[in-house]
C-alpha positions in Angstrom: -35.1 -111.7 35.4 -36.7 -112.5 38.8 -38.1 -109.3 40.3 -38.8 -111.0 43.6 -36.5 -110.2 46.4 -36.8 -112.8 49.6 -35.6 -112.3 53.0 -32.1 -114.3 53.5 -32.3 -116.9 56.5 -29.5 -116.8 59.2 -27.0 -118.7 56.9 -27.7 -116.5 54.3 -27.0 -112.9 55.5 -28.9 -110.2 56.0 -33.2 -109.4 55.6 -34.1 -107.8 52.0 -37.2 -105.5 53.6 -36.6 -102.3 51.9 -38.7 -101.4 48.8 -37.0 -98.6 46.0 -39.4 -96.0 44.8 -37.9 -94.7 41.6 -39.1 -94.1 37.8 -42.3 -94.5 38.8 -41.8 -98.1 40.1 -41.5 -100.4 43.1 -38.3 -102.1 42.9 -38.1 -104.9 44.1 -42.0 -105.6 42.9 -42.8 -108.4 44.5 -40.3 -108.8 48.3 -40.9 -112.2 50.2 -40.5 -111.9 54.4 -41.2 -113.3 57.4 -44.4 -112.9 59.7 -42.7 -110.0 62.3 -40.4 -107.9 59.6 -40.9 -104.5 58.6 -40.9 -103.3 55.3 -39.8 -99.9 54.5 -40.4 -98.1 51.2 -38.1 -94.7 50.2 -39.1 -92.6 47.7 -36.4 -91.9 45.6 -38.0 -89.8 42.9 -38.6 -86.2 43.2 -42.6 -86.8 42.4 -45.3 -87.4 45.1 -45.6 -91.1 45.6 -48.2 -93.0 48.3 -48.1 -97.1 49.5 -51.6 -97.8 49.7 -52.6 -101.3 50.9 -56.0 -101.7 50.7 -56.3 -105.1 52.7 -54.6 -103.3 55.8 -56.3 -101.2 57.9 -54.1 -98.8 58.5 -54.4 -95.4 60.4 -53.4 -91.8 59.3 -51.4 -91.4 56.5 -50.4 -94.1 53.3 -46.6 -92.7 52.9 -47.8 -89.9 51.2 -48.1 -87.8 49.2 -44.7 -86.8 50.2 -41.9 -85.7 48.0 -38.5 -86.9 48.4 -36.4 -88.1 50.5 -39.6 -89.8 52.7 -40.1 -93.3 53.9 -43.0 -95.4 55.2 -42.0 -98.8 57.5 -44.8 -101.4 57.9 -44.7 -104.3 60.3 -46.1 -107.6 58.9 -47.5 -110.0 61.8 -49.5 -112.0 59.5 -48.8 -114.8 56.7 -50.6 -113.6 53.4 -50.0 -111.8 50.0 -50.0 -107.9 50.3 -50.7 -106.1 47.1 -50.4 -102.3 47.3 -50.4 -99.2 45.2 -49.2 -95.9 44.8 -52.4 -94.0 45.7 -51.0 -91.1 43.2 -50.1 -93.0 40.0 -52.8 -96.3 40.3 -50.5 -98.2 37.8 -47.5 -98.3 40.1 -48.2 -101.8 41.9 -46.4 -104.3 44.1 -46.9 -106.9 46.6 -45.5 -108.3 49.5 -45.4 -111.9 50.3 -45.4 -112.7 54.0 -44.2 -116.4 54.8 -44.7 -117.6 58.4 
């Protein structure tokens, strides 16, 4: 089974950017999008759960700890491969893939 999700072109509908966080996974665990799209993560469980990407610099809080229902949106501007973890359980993993 193919656990990465891409983001549909025009012809094919709409953008796959949003990111489960349930059973202690990522689901999809690998999501393919554009340079310019936003991915959102939603924690689904009713545990603490964090997105930390290590090769972003980003400022204040890593979605979390927060308990559910919480989300954290991210907007990729550039072409690379994004692999992240959940800060609170280091063996949750996923990556984005950003296409230009």
């Amino acid at each position: 089974m193919d656990k990465t999700a891409e983001t549909k072109t025009e012809s094919g509908g709409t953008a796959t950017t949003a990111v489960a966080v349930k059973d202690f996974v990522f689901a999809p665990t690998v999501i393919k999008v554009k340079a310019g799209e936003t991915v959102t993560w939603t924690n689904e469980d009713e545990f603490d759960h964090s997105v930390q990407i290590d090769s972003l610099e980003l400022e204040g809080i890593k979605f979390g700890p927060m308990t559910m229902p919480a989300s954290f949106s991210h907007q990729f501007s550039k072409p690379g491969t994004y692999e992240y973890l959940c800060g609170v359980h280091n063996s949750m993993t996923g990556t984005v893939i950003v296409t230009s």
